[in-house]
MDAnalysis code that builds the backbone (N, CA, C; Angstrom):
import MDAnalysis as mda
import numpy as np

u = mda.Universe.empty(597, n_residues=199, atom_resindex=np.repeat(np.arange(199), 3), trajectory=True)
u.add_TopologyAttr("name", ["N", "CA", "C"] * 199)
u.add_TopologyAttr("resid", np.arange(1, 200))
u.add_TopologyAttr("resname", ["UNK", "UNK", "UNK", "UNK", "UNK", "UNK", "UNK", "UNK", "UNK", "UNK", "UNK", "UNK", "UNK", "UNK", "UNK", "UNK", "UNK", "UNK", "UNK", "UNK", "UNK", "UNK", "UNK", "UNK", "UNK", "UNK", "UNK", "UNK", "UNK", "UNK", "UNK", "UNK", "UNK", "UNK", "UNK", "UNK", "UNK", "UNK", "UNK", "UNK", "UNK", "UNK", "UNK", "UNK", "UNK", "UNK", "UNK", "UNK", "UNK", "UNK", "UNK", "UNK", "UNK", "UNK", "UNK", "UNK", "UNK", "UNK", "UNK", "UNK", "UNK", "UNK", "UNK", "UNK", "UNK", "UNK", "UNK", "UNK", "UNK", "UNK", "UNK", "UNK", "UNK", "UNK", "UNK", "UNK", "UNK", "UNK", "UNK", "UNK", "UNK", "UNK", "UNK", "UNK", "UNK", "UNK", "UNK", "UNK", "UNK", "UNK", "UNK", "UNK", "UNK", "UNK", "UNK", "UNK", "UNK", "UNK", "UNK", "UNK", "UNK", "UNK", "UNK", "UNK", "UNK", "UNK", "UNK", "UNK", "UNK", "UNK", "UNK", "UNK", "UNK", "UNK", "UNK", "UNK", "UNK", "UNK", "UNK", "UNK", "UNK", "UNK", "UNK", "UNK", "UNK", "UNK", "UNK", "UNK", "UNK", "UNK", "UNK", "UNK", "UNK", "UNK", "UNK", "UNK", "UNK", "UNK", "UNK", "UNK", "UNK", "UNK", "UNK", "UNK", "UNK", "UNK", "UNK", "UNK", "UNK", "UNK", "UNK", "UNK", "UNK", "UNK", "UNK", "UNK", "UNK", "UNK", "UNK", "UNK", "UNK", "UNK", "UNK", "UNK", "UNK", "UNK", "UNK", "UNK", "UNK", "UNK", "UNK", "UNK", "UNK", "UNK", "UNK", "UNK", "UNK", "UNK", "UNK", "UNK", "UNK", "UNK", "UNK", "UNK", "UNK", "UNK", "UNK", "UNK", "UNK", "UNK", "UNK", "UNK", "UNK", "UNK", "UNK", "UNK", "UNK", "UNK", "UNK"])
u.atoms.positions = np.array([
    [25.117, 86.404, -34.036],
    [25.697, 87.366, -33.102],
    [26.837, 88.103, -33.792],
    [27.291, 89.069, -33.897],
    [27.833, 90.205, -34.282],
    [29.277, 89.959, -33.684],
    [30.292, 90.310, -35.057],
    [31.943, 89.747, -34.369],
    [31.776, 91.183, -33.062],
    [32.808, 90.420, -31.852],
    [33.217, 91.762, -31.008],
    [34.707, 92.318, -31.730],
    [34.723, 93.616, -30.891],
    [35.140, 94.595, -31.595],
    [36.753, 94.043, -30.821],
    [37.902, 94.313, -30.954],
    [39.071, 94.257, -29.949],
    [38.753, 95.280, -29.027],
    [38.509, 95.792, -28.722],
    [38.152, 96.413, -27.210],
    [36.991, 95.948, -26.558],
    [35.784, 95.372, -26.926],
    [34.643, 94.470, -26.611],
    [35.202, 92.921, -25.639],
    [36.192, 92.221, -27.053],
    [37.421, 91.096, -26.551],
    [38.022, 91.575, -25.362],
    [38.842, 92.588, -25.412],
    [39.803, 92.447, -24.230],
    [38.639, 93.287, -22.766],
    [37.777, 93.607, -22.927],
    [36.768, 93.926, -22.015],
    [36.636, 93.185, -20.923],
    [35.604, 91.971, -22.080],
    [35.552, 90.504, -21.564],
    [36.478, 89.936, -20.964],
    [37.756, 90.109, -21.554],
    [39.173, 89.340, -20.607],
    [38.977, 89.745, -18.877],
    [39.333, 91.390, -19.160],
    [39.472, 91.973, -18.291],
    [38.540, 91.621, -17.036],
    [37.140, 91.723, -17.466],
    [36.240, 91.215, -16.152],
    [36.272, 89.721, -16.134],
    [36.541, 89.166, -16.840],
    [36.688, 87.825, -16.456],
    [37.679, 87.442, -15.263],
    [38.617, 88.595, -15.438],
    [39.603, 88.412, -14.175],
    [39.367, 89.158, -12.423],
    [38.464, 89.719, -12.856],
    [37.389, 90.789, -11.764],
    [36.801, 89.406, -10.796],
    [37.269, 88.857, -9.959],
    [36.811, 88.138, -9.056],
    [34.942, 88.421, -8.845],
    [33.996, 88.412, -8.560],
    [32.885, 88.061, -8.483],
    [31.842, 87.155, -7.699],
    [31.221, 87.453, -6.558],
    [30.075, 86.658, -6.192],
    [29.110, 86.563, -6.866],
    [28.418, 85.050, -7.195],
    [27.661, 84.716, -7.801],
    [26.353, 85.053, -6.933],
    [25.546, 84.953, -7.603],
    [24.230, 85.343, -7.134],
    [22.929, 84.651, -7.830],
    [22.106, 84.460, -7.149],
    [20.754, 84.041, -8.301],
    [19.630, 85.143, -8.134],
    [19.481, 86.146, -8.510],
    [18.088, 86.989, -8.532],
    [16.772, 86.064, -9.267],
    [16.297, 86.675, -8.431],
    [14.813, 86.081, -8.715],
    [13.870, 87.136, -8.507],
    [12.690, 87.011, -8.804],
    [11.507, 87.755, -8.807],
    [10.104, 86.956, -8.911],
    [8.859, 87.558, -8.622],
    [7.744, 86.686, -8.665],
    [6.403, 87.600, -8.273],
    [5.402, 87.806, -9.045],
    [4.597, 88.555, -9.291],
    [3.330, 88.859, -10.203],
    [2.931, 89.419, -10.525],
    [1.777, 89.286, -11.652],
    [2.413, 88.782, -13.400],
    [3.720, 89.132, -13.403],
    [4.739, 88.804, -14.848],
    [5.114, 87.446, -15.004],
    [5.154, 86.977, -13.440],
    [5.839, 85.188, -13.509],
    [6.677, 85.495, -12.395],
    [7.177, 84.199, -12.287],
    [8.205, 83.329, -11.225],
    [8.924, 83.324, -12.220],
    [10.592, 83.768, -12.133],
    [11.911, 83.766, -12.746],
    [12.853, 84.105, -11.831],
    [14.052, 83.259, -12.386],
    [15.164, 83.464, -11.435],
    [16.554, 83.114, -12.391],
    [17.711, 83.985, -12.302],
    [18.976, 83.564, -13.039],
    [20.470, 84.038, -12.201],
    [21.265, 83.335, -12.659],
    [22.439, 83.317, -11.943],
    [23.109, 84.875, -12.627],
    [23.749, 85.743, -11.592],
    [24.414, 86.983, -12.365],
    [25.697, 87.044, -11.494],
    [26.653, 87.424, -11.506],
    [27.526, 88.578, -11.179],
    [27.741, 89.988, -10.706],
    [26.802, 90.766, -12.193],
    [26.800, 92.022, -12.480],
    [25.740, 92.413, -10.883],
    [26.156, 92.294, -9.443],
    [25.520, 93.330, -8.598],
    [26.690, 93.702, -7.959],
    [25.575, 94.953, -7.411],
    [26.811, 95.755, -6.859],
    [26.026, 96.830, -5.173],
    [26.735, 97.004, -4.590],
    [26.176, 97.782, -3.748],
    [26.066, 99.328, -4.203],
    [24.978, 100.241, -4.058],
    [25.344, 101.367, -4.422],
    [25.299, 102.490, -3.023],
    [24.682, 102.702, -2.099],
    [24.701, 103.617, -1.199],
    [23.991, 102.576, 0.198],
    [24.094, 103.159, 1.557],
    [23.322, 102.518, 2.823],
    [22.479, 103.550, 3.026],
    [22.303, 104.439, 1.983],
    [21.752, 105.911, 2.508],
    [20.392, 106.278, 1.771],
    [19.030, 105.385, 1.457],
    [19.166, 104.101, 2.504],
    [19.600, 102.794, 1.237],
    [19.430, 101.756, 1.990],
    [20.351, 100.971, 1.506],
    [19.928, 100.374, -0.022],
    [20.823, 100.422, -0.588],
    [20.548, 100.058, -2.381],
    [21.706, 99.517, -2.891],
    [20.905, 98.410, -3.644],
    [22.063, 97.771, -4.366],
    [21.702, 97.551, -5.724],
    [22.548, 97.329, -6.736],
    [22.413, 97.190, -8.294],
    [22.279, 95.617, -8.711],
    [21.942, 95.643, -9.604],
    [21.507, 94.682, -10.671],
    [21.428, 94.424, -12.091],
    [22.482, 94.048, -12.753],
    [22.322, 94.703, -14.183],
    [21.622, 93.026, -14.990],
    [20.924, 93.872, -15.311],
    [20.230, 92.628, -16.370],
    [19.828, 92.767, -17.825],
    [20.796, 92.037, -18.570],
    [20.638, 91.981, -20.727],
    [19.254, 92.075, -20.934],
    [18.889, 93.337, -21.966],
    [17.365, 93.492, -21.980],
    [17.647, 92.470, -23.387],
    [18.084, 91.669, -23.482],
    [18.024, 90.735, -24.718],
    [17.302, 89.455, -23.874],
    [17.028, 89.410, -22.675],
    [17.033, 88.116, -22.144],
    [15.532, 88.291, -21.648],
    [15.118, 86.699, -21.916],
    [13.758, 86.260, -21.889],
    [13.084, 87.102, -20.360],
    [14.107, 87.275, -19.558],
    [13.456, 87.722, -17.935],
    [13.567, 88.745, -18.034],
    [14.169, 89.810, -18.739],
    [14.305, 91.437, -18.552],
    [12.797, 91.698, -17.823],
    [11.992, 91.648, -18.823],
    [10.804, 91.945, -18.815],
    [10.190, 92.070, -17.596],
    [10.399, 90.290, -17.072],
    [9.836, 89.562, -15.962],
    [9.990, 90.438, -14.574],
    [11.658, 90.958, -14.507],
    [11.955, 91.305, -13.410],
    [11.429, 93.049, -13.504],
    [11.613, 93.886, -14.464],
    [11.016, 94.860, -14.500],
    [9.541, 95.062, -14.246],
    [8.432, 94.478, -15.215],
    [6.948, 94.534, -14.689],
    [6.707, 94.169, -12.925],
    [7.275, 93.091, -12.476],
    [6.933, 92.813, -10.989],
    [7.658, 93.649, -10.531],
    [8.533, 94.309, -10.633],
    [9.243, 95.794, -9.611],
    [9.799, 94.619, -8.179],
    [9.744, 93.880, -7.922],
    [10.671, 93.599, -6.993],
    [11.647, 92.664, -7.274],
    [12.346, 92.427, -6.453],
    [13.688, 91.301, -6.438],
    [14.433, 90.852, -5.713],
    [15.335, 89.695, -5.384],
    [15.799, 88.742, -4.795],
    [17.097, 88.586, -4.881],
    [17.967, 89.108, -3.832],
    [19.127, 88.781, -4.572],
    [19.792, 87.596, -3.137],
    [20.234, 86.475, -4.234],
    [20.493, 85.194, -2.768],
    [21.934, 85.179, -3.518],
    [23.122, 85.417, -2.742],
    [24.434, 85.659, -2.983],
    [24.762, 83.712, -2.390],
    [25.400, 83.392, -2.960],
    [25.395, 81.478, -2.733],
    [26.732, 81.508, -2.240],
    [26.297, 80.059, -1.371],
    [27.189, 79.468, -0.548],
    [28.184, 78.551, -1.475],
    [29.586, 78.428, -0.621],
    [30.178, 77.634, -1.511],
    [30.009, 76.481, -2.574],
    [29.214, 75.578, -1.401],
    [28.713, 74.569, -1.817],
    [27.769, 74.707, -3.344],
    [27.206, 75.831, -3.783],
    [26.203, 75.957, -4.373],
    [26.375, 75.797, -6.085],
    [27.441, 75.546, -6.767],
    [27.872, 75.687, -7.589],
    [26.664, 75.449, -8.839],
    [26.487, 73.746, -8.513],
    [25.590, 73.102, -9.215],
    [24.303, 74.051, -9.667],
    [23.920, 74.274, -8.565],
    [22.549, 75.221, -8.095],
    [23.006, 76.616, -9.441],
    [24.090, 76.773, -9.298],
    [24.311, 78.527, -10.036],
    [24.114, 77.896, -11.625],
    [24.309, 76.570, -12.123],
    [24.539, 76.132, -13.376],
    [23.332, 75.728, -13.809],
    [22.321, 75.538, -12.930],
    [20.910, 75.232, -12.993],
    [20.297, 76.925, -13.808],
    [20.432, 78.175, -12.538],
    [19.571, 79.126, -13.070],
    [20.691, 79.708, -13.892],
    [22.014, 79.171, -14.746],
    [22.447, 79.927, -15.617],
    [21.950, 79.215, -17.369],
    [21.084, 78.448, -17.312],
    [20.751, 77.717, -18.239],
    [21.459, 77.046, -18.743],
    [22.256, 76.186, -17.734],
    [23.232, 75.198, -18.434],
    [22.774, 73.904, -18.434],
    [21.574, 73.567, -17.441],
    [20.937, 72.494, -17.605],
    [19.628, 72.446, -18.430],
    [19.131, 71.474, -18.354],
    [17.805, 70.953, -19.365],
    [16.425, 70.897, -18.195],
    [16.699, 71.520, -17.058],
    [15.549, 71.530, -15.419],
    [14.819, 73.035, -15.536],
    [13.402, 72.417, -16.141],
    [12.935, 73.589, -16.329],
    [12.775, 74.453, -15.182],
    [12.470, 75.799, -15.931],
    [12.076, 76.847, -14.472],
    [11.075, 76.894, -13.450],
    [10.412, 76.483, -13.712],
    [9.254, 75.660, -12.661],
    [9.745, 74.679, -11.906],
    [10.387, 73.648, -12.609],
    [11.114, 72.729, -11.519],
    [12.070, 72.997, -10.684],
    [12.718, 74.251, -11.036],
    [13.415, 74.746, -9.836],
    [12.903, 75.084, -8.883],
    [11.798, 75.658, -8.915],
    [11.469, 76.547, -7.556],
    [10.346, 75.235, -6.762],
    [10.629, 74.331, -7.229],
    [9.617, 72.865, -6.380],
    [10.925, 72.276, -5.833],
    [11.914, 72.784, -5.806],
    [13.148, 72.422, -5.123],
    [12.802, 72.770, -3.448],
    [13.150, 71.594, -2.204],
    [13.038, 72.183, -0.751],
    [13.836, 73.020, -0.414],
    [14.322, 74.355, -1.357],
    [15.961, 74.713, -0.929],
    [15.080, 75.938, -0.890],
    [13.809, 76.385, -0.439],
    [13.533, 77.781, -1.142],
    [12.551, 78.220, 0.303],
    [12.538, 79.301, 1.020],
    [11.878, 80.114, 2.255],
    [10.141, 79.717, 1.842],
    [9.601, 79.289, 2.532],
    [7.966, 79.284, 2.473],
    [7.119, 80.520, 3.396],
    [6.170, 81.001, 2.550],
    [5.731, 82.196, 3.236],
    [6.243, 83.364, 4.050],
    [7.298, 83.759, 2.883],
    [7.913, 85.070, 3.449],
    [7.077, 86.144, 3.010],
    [7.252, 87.366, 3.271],
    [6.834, 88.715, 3.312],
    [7.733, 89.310, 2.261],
    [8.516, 88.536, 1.554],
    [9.625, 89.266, 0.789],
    [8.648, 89.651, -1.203],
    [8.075, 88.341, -0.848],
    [7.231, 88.820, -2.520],
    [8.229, 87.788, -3.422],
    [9.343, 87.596, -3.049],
    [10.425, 86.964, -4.170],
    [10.939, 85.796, -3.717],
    [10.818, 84.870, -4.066],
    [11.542, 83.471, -4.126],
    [13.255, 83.885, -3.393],
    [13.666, 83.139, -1.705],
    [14.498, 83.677, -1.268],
    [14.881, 82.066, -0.676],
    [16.216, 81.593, -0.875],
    [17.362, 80.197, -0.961],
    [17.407, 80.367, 0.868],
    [17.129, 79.282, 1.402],
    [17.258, 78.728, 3.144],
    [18.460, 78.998, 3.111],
    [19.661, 78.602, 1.959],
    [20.952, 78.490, 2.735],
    [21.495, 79.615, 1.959],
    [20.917, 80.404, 1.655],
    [21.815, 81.890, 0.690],
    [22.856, 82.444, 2.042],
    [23.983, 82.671, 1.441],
    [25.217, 83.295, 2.134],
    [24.302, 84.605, 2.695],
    [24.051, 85.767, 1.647],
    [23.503, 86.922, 1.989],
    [22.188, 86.694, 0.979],
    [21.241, 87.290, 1.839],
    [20.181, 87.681, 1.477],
    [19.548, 89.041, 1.316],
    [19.255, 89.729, -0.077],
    [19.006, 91.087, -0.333],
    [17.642, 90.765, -0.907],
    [17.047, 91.880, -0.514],
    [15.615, 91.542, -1.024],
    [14.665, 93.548, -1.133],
    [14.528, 93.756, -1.981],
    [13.610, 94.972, -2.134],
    [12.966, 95.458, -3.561],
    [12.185, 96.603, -3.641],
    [11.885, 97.134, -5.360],
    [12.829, 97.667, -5.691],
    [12.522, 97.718, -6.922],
    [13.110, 98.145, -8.006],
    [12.573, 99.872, -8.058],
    [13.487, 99.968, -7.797],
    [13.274, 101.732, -7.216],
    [13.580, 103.053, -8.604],
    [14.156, 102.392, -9.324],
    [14.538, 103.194, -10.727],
    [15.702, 102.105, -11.383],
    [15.631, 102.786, -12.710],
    [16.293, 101.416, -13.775],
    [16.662, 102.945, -15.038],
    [17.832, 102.060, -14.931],
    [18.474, 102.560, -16.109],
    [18.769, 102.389, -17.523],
    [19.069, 102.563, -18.738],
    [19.223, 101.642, -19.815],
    [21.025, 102.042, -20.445],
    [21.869, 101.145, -20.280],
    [23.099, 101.413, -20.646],
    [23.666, 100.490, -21.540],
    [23.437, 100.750, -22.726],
    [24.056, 99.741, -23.967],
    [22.844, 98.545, -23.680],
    [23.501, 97.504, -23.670],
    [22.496, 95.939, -23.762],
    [21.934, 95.792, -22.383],
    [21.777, 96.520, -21.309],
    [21.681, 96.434, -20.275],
    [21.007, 97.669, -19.692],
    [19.713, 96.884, -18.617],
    [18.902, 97.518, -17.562],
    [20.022, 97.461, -16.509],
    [20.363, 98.507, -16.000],
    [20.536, 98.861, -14.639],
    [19.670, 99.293, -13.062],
    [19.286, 98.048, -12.860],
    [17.941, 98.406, -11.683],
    [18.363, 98.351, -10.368],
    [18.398, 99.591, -10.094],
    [18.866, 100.055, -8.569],
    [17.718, 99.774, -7.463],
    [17.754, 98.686, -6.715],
    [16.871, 98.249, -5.692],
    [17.056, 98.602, -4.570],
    [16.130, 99.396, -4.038],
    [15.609, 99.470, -2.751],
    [16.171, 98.801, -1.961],
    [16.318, 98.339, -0.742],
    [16.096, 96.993, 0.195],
    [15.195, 97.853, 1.011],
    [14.564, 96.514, 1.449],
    [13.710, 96.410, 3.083],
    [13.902, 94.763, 3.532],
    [15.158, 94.341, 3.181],
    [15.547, 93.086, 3.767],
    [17.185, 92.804, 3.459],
    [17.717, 92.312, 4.679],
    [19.341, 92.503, 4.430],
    [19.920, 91.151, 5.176],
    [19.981, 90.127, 4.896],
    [20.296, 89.378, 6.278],
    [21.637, 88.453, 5.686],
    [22.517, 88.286, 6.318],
    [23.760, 87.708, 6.850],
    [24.233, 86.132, 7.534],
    [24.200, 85.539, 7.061],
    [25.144, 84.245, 7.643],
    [26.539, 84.340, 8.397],
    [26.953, 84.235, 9.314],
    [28.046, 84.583, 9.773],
    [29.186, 83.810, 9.375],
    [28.880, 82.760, 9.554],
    [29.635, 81.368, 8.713],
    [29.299, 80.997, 7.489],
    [30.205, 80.049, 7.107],
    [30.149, 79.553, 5.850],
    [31.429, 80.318, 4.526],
    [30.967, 79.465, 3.553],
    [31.911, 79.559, 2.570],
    [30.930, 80.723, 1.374],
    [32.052, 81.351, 0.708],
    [31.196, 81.644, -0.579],
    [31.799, 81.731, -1.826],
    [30.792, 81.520, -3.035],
    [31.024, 81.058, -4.325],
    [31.323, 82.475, -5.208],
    [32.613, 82.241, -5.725],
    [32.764, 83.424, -6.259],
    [33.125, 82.736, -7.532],
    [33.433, 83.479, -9.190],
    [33.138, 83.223, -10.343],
    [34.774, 84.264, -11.089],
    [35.907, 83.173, -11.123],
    [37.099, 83.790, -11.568],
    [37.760, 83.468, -12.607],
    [37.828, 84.038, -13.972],
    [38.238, 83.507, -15.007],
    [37.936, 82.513, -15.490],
    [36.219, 82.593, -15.672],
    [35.550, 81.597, -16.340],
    [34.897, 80.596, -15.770],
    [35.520, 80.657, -14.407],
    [34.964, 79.391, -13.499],
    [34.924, 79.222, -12.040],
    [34.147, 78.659, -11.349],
    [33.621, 78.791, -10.334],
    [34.651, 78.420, -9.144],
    [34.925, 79.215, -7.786],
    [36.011, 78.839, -6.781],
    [35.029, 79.320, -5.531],
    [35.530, 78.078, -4.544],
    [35.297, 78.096, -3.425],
    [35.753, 79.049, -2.208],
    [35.721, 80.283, -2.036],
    [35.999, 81.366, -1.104],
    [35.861, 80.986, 0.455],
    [36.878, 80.698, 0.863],
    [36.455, 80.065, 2.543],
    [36.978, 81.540, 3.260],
    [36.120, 81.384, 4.038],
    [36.266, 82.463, 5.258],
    [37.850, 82.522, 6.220],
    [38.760, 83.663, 6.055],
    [39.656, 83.224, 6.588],
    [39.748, 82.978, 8.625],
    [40.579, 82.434, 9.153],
    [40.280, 81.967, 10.613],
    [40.274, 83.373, 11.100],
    [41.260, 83.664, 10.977],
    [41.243, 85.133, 11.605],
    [41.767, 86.293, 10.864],
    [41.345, 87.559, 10.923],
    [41.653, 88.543, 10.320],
    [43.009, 89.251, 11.041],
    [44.294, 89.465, 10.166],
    [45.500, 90.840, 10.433],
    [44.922, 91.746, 11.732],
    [45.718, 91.373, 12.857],
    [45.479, 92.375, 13.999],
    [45.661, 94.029, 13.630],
    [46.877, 93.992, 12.386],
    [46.726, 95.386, 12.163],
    [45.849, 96.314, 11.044],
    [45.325, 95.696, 10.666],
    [44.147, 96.174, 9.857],
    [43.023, 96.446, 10.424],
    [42.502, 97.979, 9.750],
    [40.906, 97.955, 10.924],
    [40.338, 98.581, 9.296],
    [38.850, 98.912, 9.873],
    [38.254, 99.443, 9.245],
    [37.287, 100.556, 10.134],
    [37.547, 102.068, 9.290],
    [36.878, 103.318, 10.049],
    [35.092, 102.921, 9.274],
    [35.477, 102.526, 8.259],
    [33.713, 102.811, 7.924],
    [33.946, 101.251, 7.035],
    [32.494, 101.103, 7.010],
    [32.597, 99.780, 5.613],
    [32.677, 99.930, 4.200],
    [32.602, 101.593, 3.745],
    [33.186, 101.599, 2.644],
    [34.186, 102.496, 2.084],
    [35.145, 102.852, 3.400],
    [36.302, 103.227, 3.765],
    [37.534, 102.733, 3.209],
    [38.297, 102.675, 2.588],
    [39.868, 102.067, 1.853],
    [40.294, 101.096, 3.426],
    [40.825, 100.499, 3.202],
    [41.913, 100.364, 4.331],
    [43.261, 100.948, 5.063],
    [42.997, 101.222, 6.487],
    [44.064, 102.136, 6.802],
    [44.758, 101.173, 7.891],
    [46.357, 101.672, 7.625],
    [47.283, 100.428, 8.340],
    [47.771, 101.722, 8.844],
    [47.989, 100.893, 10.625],
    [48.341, 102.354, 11.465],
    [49.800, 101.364, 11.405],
    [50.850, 102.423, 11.697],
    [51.898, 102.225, 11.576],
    [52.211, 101.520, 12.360],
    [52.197, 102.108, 13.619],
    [51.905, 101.440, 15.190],
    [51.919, 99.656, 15.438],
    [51.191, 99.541, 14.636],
    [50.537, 98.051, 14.895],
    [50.932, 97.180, 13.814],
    [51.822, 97.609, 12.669],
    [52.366, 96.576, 11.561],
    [53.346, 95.761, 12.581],
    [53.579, 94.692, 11.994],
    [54.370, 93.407, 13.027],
    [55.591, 93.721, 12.380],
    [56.754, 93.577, 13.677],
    [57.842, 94.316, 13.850],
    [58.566, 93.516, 12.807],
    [58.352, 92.043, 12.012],
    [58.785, 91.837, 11.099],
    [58.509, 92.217, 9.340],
    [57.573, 93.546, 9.342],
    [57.437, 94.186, 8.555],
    [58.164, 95.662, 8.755],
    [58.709, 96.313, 9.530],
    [59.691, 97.209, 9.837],
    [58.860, 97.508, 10.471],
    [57.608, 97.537, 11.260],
    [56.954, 98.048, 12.151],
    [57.229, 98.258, 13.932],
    [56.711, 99.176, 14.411],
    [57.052, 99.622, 15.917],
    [55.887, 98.440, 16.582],
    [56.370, 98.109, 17.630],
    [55.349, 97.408, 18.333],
    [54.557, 97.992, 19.605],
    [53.750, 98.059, 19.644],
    [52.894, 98.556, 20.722],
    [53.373, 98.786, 21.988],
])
């Protein structure tokens, strides 16, 4: 492997400190059954709804997930850690033996291997793909979106894995106009021990 460059190094720092939900994409189709733990997704528009996926065309699944055109994205529950160290190839449990695991939806309509207890569940094709440096960028479709209301989730911070618990309740003065809107604090409603007016 090729020294990195000092801007390559401090790159890496940098997203290492980029908080992150873990995820396991998967796929399954005429190419194979494959599945690996990532980071790199992202939402891109609801219009209609699409989200990203970046996957190293150096890696044995590039292929896999491109020829079958669809994909799986199961965003994991706190608990799931173990599970993320399995499809990041840190264990010796082959890939076949994962998916004979009881942790996995039987006879869905989705086409892709989709986790009973996934936090969020994204599921659609691969609608166009990009190529940027070492990396496919495959912008997926959805025609499946579903939500857990509860629970914890596993996020991936400076190297290592933390438990994200849902807080009890959310700041009365915080709202949100849209969901991918900034946050707007009405003056009105900051608590009078922040110099705020009270209602």
């Amino acid at each position: 492997m090729p020294e990195l460059t000092r801007m390559q190094s401090s790159f890496r720092t940098a997203m290492a400190n980029l908080p992150a939900a873990v995820n396991i994409v998967t796929t399954d189709g005429p190419a194979g059954r494959c599945g690996m733990t990532v980071t790199a997704v992202c939402s891109v528009t609801d219009s209609p709804p699409t989200a990203l996926v970046c996957v190293n065309q150096n890696s044995a699944m590039h292929n896999v997930f491109q020829n079958n055109g669809r994909v799986g994205i199961n965003v994991l529950s706190g608990n799931d850690e173990e599970l993320a160290m399995h499809f990041a190839g840190a264990t010796q449990v082959a890939m076949a033996d994962r998916f004979r695991w009881d942790i996995w939806e039987e006879d869905t309509d989705d086409g892709v291997p989709i986790l009973r207890a996934a936090h969020v569940v994204l599921a659609g094709r691969i609608a166009d793909s990009k190529t940027v440096g070492s990396h496919s960028v495959m912008f997926v479709e959805l025609d499946r979106v579903q939500t857990r209301e509860h629970g914890d989730s596993l996020v991936y911070f400076q190297r290592k894995f933390h438990r994200l618990s849902v807080p009890v309740e959310s700041p009365d003065w915080l709202f949100y106009d849209e969901w991918s809107d900034p946050i707007t604090v009405t003056p009105a409603l900051v608590p009078a021990a922040a110099g705020g007016k009270q209602p």
